[in-house]
N, C-alpha and C positions, 0 to 999 in steps of 0.2 A: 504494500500500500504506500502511495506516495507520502513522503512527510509532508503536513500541513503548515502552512508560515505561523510562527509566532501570531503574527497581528498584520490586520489589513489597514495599512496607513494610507487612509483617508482624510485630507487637508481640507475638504470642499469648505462651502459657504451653505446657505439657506439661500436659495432662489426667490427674490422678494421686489417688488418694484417700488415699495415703501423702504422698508428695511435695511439698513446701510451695516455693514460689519468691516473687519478690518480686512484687508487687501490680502486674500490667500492665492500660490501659485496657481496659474491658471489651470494648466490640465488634473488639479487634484481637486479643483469648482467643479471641474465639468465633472470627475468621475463621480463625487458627490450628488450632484443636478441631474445627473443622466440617471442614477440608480433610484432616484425620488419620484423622478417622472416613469420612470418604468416601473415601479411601483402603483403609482398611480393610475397608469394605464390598466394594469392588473387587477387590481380594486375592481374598478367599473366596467370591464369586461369587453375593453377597446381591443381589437387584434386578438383573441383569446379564438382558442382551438375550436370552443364549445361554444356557440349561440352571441358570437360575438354583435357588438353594437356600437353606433358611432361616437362622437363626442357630443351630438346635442341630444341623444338619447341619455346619454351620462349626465348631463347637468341637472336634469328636476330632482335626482333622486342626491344628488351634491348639496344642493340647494336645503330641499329638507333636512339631511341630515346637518349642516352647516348653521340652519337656523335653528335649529335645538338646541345644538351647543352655546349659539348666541344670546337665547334667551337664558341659557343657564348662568352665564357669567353677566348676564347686564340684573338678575335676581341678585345674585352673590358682589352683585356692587364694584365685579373688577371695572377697574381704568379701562378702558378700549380706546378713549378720542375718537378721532375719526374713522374708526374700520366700520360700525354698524353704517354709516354713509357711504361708505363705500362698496359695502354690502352691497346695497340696496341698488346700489347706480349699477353693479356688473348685473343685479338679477332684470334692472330695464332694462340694459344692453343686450341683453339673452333673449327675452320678450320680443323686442326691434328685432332683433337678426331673424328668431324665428317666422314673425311676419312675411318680414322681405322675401326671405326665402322659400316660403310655403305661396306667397303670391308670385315669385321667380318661376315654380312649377305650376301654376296655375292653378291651386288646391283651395277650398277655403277649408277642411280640414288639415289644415296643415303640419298637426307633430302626425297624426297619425301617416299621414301619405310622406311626410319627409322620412321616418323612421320606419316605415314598412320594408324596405331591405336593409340590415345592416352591412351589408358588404360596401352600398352608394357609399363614395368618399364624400367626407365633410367638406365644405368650405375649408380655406385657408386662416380665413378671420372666426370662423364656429372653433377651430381648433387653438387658434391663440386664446379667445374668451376661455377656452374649457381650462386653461393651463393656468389664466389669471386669478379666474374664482378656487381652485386649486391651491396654487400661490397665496390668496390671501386666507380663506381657510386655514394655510398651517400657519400662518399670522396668529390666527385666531386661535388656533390651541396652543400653540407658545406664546401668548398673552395671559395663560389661565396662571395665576403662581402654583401650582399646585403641578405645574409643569418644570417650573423652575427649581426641580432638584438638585444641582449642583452635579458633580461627578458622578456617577454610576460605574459600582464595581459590577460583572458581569464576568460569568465564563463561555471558555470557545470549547466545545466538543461535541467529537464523534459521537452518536450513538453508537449505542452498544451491538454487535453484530446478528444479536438475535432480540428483538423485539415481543417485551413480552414485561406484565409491572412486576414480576420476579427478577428476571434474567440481567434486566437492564444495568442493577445497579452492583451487579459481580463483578468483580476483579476479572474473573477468569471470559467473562465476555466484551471485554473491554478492546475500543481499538484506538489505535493512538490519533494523537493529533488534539495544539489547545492550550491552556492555560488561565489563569487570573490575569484579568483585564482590569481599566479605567478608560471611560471613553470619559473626557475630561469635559465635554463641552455639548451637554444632550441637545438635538433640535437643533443645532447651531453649525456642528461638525461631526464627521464621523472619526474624527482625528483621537486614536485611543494611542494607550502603553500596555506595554504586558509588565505586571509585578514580579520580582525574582527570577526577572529572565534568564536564561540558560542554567540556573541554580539548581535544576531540577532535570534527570535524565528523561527522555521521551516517552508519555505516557499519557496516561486521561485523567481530564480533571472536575468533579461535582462541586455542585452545592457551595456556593463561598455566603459565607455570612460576617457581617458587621458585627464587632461590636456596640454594646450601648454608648460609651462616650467617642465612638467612631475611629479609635486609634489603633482596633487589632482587626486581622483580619483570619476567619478560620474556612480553610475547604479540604475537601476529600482529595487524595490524587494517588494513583495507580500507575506501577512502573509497567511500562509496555512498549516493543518495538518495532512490533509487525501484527495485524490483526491474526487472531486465532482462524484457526480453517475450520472450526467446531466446538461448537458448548467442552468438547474435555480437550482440547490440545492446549490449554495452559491452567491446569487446574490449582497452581502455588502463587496465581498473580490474585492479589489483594488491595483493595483500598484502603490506605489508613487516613487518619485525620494529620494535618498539618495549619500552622498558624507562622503568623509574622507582621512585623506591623505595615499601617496602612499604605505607607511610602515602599514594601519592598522590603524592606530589612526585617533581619532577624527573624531569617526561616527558622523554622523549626517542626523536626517532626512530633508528633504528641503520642499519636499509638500504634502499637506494633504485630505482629504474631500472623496468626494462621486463620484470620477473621478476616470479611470485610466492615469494615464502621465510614459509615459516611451522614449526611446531614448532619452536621453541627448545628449547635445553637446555644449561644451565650444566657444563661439562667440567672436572671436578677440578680443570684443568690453568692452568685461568679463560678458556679460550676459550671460544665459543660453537659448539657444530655444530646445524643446523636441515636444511628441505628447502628446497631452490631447484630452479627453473626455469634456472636458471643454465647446466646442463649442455649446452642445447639439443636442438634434435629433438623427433620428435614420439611418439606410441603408432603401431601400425602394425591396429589390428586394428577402427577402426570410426570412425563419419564425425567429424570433428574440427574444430576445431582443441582437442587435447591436451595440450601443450607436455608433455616428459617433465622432471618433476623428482628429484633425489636428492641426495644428503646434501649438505652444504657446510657451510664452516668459514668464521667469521669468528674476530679480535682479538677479546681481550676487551673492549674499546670499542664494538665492530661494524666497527671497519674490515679493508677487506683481505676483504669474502666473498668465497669463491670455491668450485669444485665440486669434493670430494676423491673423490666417484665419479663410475667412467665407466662404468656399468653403462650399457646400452642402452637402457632403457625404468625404469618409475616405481620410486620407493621412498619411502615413511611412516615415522612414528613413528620416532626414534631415542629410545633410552632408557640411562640408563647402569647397566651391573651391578655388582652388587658387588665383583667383584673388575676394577672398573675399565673394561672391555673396553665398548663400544657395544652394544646390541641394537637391527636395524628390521627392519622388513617389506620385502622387495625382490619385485615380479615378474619371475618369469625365466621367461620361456614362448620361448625362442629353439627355433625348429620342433617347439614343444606346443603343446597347446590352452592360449586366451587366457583360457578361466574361472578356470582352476586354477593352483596354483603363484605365489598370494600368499603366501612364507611369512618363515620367520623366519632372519635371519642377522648373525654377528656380524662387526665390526669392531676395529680401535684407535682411539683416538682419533685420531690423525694420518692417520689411511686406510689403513693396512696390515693384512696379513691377514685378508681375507678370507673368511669361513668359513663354510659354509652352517650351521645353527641347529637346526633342527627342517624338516621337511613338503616338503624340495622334491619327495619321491617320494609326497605325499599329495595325494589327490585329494578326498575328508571327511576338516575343513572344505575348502571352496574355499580360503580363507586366513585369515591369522590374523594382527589388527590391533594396534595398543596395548597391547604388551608391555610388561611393567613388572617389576623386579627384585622379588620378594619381602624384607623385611627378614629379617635376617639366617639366610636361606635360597638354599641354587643353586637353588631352582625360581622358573620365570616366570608370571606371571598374565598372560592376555591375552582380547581379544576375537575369535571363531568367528566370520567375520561374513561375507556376498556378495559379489560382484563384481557387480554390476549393481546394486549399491545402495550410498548411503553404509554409513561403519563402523556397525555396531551389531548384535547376534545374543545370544549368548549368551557368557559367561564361564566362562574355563577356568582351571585351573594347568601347566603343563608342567613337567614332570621327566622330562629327557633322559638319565637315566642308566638310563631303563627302557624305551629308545630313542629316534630320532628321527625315526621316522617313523609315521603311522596314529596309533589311538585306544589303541595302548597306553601311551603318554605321559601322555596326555590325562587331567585327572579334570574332569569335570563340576560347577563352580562354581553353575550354576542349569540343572538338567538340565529347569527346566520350561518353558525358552524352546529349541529344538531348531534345529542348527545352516541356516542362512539356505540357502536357493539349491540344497546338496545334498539336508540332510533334510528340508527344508520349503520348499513354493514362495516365489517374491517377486510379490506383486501390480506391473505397467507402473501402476498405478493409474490408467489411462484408463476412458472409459465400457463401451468393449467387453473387459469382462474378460480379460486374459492374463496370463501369470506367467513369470517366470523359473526356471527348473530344471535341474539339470544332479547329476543324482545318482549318477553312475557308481560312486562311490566309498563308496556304501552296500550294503554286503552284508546286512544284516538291519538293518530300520528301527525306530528306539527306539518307544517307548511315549510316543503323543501326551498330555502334563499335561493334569490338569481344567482349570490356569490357560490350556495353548492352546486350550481349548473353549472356554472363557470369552472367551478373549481373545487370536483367531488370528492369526500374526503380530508378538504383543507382544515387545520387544525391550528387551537391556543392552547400556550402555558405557560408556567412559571408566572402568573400572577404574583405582582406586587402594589397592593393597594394604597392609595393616594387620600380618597375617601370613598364614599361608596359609588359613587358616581365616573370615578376616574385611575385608571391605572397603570402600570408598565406591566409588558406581557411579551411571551413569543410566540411572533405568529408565523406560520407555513401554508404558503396555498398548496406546495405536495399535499396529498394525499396522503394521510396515515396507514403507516404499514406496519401489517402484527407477525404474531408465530407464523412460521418459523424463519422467517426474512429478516434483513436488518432495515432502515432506512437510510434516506439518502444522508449524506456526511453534511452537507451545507445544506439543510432544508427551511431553517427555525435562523427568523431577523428580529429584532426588538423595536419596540413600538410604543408609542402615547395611546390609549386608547380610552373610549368613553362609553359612556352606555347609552349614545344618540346613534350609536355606529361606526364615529370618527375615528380612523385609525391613522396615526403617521408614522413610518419609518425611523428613528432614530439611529439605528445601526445594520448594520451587514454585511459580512463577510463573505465573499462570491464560493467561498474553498469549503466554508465549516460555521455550524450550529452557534449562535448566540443564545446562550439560554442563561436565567437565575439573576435578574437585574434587580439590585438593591442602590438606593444610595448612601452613597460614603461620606456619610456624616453624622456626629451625633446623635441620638433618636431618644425619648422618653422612657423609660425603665420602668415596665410594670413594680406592681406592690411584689415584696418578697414575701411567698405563702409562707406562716411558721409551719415548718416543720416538726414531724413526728419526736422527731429526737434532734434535738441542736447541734449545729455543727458550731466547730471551737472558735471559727472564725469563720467570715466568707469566700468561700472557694475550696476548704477543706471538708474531710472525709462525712459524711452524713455520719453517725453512730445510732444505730436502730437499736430499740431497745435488745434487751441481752434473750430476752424469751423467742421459743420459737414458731410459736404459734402465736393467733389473735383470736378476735372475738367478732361475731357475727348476732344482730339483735335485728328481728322482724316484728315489725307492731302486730298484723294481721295478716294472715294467707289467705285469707278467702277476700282480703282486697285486690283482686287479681282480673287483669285485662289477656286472655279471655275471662267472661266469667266463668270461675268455677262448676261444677254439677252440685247437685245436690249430694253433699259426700262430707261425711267427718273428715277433717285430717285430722289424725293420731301421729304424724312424727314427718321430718324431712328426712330424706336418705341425702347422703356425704358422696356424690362420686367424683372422682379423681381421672380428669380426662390426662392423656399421656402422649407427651410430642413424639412422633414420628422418629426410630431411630436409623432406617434404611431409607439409599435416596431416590427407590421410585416405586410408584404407585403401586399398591396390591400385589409387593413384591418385599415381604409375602403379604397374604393377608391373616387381619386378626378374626375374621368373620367374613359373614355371605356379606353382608354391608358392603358395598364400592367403596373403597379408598376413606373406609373409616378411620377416624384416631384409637386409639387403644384408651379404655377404660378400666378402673377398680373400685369396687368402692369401697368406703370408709368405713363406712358403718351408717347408724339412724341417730337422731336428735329429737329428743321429746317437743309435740308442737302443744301447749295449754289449750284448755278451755275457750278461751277467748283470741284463738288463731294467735297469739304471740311464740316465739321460740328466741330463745338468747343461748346462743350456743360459743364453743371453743373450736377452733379448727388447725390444721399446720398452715404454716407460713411458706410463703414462695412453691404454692404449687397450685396449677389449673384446679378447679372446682365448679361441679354443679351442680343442682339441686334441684331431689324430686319430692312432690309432696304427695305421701301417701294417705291410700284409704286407710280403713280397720281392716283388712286383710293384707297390707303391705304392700298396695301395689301401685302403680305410681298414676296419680290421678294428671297430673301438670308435670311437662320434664323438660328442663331447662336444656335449650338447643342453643347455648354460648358460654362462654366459662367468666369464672372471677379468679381473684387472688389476692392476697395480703403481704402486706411488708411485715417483717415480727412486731410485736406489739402492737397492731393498729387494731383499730375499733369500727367496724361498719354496719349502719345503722338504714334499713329501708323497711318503705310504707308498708310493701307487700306481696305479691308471690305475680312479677312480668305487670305491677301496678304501668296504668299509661302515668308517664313523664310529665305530664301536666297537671298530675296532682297533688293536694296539698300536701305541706311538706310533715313530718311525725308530726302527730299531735301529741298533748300533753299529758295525756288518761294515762292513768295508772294501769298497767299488766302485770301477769302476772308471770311473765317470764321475767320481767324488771326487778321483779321482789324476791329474786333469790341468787345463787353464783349462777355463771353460764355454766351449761351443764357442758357433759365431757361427751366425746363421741362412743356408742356403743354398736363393737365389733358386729359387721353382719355376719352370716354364715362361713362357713369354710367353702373355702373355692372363689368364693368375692372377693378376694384380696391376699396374692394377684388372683384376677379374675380367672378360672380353671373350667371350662366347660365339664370336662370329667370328674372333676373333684366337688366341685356345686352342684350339679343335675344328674350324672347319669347313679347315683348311692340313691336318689328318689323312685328314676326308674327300674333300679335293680329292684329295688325293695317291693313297688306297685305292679309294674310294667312288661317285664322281658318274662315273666313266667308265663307269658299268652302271647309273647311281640319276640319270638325268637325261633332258632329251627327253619327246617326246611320252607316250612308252613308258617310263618307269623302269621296272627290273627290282622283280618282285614289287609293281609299283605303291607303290616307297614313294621318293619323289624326295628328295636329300639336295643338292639343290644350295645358294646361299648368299646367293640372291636374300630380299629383305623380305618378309614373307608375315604379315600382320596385326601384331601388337604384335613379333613376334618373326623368325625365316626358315626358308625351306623346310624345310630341315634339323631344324631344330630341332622346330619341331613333327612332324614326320614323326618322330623319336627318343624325345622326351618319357615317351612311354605305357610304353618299352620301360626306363624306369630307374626306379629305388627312392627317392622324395624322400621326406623328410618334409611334410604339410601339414595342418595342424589344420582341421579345420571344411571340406575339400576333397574327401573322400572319404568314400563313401557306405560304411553301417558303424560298429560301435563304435569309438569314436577310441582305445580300448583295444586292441585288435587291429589296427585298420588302419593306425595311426598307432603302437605299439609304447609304449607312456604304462601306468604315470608312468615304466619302466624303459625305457633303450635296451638294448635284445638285440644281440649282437655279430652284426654283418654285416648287419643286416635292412634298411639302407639303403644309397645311395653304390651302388660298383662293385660293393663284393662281394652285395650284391642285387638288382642290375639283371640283368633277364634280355638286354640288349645286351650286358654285357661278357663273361657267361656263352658268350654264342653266339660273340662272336670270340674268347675264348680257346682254345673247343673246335676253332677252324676254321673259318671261311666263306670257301668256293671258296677263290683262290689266295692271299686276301688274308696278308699278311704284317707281321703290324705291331709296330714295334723298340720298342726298350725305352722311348723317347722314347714314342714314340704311345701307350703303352699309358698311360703319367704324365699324357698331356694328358688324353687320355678319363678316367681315373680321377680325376685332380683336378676336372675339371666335376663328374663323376656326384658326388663327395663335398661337395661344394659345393653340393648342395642341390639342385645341377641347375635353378645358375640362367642367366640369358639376358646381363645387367647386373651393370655392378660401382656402379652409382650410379645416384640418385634424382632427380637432373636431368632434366629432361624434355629440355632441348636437348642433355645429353651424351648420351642415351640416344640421341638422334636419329645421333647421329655414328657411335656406336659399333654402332645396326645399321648402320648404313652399311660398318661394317667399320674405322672412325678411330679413332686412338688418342683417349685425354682422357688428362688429367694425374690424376684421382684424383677420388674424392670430397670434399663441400666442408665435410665433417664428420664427422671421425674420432675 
């Protein structure tokens, strides 16, 4: 692969007939001027492959868009002087011309008969007018101050060779070409520097983030010096973090090892939390190696990283909000479909409380990337973007106080780019055309842009908001390209952008990607959350309490969205879902489930009289929680996990409560009135999870003395012998219980699979039509309160086979042997 330049030294001016700047070399104006105006061109669909149109077709919709903005900044009281008059003279001048023109052909319908071919050439003067109103438009939006950011740091890179919101942000898919940038002079020139030039051997570089008082500068970067020829031909190239200050100096690398950490982000508090590989494990839903990464905290030095989530599978972007709290992207697809359920949730700094965000009941978009705090606003701006393709879609605002789920949050920041994968396919970009799609979650499909006519597939990102109305972003009119292609090297230029439509080019490099525009300058310092456990100073070591477990308090479980049935709960069961320790799908597997996670559980927790439970749990491991009937069987079962940091205390309404309700009240329960209670062990075989050791001692005892032999009764043999990946029994029961499995069952995964809401009972025992049948009675069979706990604990368990992803323990454990546990919890 050819090496890419440092930086594209661009000297131009702003093309202005107002406008006066200082006197730059000629030929570096024009390359500047040429690249604005072919921009421009692009926009409005002049010359364009696809449904092209002329220059006076291009002005009404210049015009609207131009007068929006206008009216926004003469509300917000900016200075303009003279431009809204000038305005106004080029929109008679356009009016005039049109006339003449449409009376030149002899029309009195004249835009219609003037613009009925786009191929007819314009006028010569229809074309200078189109490039004046042009011209003064981007007047118009660098006049806004809110445009006048000062320097913008910004990085150059390749994407990653294989497209995909896993693969992208690997070491081992990385291709070279790039660096930290400063384009010194936004709107004005494309005249940049590269920071720490040649200081660094040839490689790829993410994510650069500002400090708050604007003097450090932290990004990811990955040594590399020829693109990979496949996901494994460099499986030791790694991302670490590196910092240095704002000027260039004083590299420095921060973290090291056999991980990738990238996204930085400076923490009020002067730590640093990013995303690491750290956590271990892999993604469980397709061929790999995936390593899962999520959040992680280092010192403010970089020393001391380590992983403060134990979420099961990936999480992105962390962002910090205004009032302190973290925002990322986490996937939480535990027994859901694996497209959906990128979405957004908050944190503390220190890793406590846990909170989902926005979307985990949405299915449009798929997920939702680069979240970013609005200045002095609670709503978030982020990127709409696919699961089968790097970040990039379209841009939103979210405002969760108008809920947190679906598209009524949602407002459409560039509704001309349509959200990725749901409402608009993703080209595989191979030679035999295919695409990624998955739109279950579109009930009525928007209204395809002229600009996606023009230009199908074109995509934003890297949102950086200004306020809510105004931002920097990268935009590509390519076409977004997913698994198993890469995209193009120079697709993504940075840009002014607005929510009238206005876009202007600020940079671009003809060779390579602009992506991750902040500026470099001091910025306001959210509140510092107090922490769990104090640190000695700020930017040193968190110290979490010394316990290693926390405490979990539920006011009511029957305040529960769905509602409940009419059902006692008598206790929550403890299960302990288990990250993925091989790196490709159903290889092997732990059950008939597709590309489950591996589960055990805990044990059960008493729930009171009055729906409360105040229980104790371990610290730093996935959890989730079912609430049982009087027979043990799981009425509601949490299809996402939680976790605690040691010592902490979490405190909710009630059993999947909607988010919008009030927060504890103050009544006295009766779980409050006494210690959290301890967890009590469930059966043998539950932990680790043991098909043979938990179920088939029921059916010996009930079962195989009528279900075995040449002749089983009703031909269905439950004996306990090996029988392909799993035994007799087991498959022989299988068909007969309610599992969750995304992508396993023929049918809308909306209904077959009960997505994006779990319905109370629709899986587990109380949905299996076996527990149905022995409860109602089969023959003399008799089975105690025991047996009925064993059977209902497997069937809620996902109804799996394995408590682990060991290939030699699984061997044991069909066998019927104990193992000591999984080797990653």
């Amino acid at each position: 692969m050819t090496r890419h330049r440092r930086c594209a030294i661009y000297s131009g001016l702003l093309l202005g007939i107002v406008v006066c700047f200082a006197p730059l070399p000629a030929r570096a104006a024009a390359s500047d001027r040429e690249m604005i105006e072919q921009d421009w061109r692009k926009q409005d669909g002049i010359e364009t492959r696809r449904y092209p149109i002329t220059h006076a077709e291009a002005l009404p919709r210049l015009f609207e868009r131009g007068d929006a903005l206008l009216r926004d900044l003469q509300m917000a009281k900016v200075e303009l002087g003279e431009l809204p008059k000038r305005w106004e003279a080029l929109r008679k001048e356009f009016r005039s011309r049109r006339r003449e023109e449409a009376d030149s052909s002899g029309s009195t319908n004249s835009v219609r008969l003037l613009t009925s071919a786009a191929t007819v050439a314009d006028s010569s003067a229809m074309e200078q007018l189109w490039r004046r109103v042009h011209e003064l438009r981007r007047e118009m939006v660098f006049s806004n101050p809110l445009a006048r950011t000062g320097p913008l740091l910004f990085v150059k890179q390749v994407p990653s060779m294989f497209s995909h919101q896993l693969t992208q942000y690997y070491g081992s898919c990385a291709r070279p070409g790039g660096g930290v940038f400063v384009l010194e002079e936004p709107g004005r020139t494309m005249r940049c520097r590269q920071l720490a030039a040649g200081e660094l051997p040839l490689g790829s570089y993410q994510h650069a983030e500002v400090s708050y008082d604007g003097k450090r500068v932290l990004f990811a970067f990955c040594a590399v010096d020829k693109a990979p020829a496949n996901r494994d031909a460099h499986p030791n190239h790694h991302y670490h973090l590196y910092e240095m200050a704002s000027d260039g100096s004083k590299l420095r690398q921060l973290t090291d090892g056999p991980y990738d950490d990238f996204s930085p982000r400076c923490m009020p508090d002067g730590h640093i939390m990013f995303i690491s590989s750290r956590r271990g494990g892999f993604h469980r839903c397709g061929r790999g190696p995936c390593p899962t990464y999520t959040l992680a905290l280092a010192n403010g030095d970089g020393s001391d990283p380590r992983p403060i989530s134990f979420h099961e599978t990936h999480e992105w972007d962390p962002a910090v909000l205004n009032d302190g709290r973290v925002i990322y992207t986490r996937w939480d697809y535990v027994d859901r479909n694996a497209v959906h359920y990128q979405q957004l949730w908050t944190v503390r700094p220190d890793g406590t409380d846990v909170r989902a965000f926005y979307g985990n009941y949405t299915l449009n978009p798929v997920g939702v990337w680069e979240a970013q705090p609005v200045p002095g606003s609670s709503r978030v701006m982020a990127t709409a973007a696919a699961h089968h393709a790097m970040t990039a879609g379209s841009i939103i605002l979210l405002d969760v106080t108008r809920g947190v789920d679906g598209l009524d949050p949602i407002t459409r920041l560039t509704p001309d780019a349509l959200f990725p994968e749901s409402e608009e396919p993703v080209s595989h970009g191979t030679a035999k055309p295919a695409f990624w799609r998955s739109p279950g979650g579109v009930t009525k499909p928007p209204p395809v842009s002229q600009d996606a006519k023009w230009w199908p597939g074109h995509c934003y990102r890297s949102p950086w908001p200004l306020s809510e109305k105004y931002f920097l972003a990268a935009y590509s009119f390519d076409s977004l390209i997913g698994e198993p292609s890469g995209n193009p090297a120079n697709m993504f230029g940075l840009y002014f952008v607005d929510a009238f439509g206005n876009k202007e080019l600020i940079y671009r490099d003809p060779e390579i990607c602009s992506l991750w525009p902040v500026p470099l300058r001091a910025r306001p310092k959210p509140p510092a959350m107090p922490l769990l456990a104090s640190a000695q100073k700020p930017g040193s070591r968190i110290t979490y309490h010394e316990s290693r477990d926390g405490t979990f308090f539920l006011e009511n479980v029957y305040n529960a969205w769905p509602q409940l049935p009419d059902a006692r709960i008598t206790k929550l069961r403890v299960v302990q879902v288990l990250p993925k320790t091989t790196p490709h799908a159903n290889t092997p597997t732990v059950g008939v489930a597709n590309a489950s996670p591996g589960k055990q559980v805990l044990g059960t927790v008493p729930v009171e009289s009055d729906g409360s439970a105040y229980f104790r749990v371990p610290a730093k491991i996935g959890l989730a929680f079912q609430a049982l009937d009087e027979r043990g069987q799981a009425v509601q079962t949490m299809r996402s996990l939680t976790y605690l940091q040691p010592g902490e205390s979490v405190s909710c309404v009630g059993c999947h409560e909607q988010r919008s309700n009030a927060p504890l009240s103050q009544r006295t329960t009766v779980a409050r009135s006494r210690p959290p209670s301890e967890i009590t062990p469930g059966p043998d075989g539950s932990k680790p999870l043991s098909y043979p050791i938990l179920v088939q001692p029921v059916l010996d005892k009930h079962c195989v003395s009528c279900h075995s032999g040449a002749k089983p009764a009703g031909k269905v043999a439950l004996t306990g012998g090996a029988q392909g990946r799993y035994s007799v029994s087991y498959n022989a029961l299988i068909g007969r219980v309610s599992f969750s499995s995304w992508g396993g069952k023929p049918g809308d995964f909306r209904v077959v699979n009960s997505e994006p809401v779990s319905q109370p009972g629709f899986f587990g025992a109380r949905g299996s039509a076996l527990m149905k049948m022995l409860l109602r009675g089969h023959h003399d069979v008799a089975l105690s309160r025991e047996d009925i706990e064993r059977l209902a604990t497997w069937m809620d368990a996902n109804a799996l086979f394995y408590g682990t992803f060991d290939v030699a323990d699984q061997a044991r454990q069909q066998r019927g042997e104990r193992i000591e546990g999984p080797k990653l919890e």
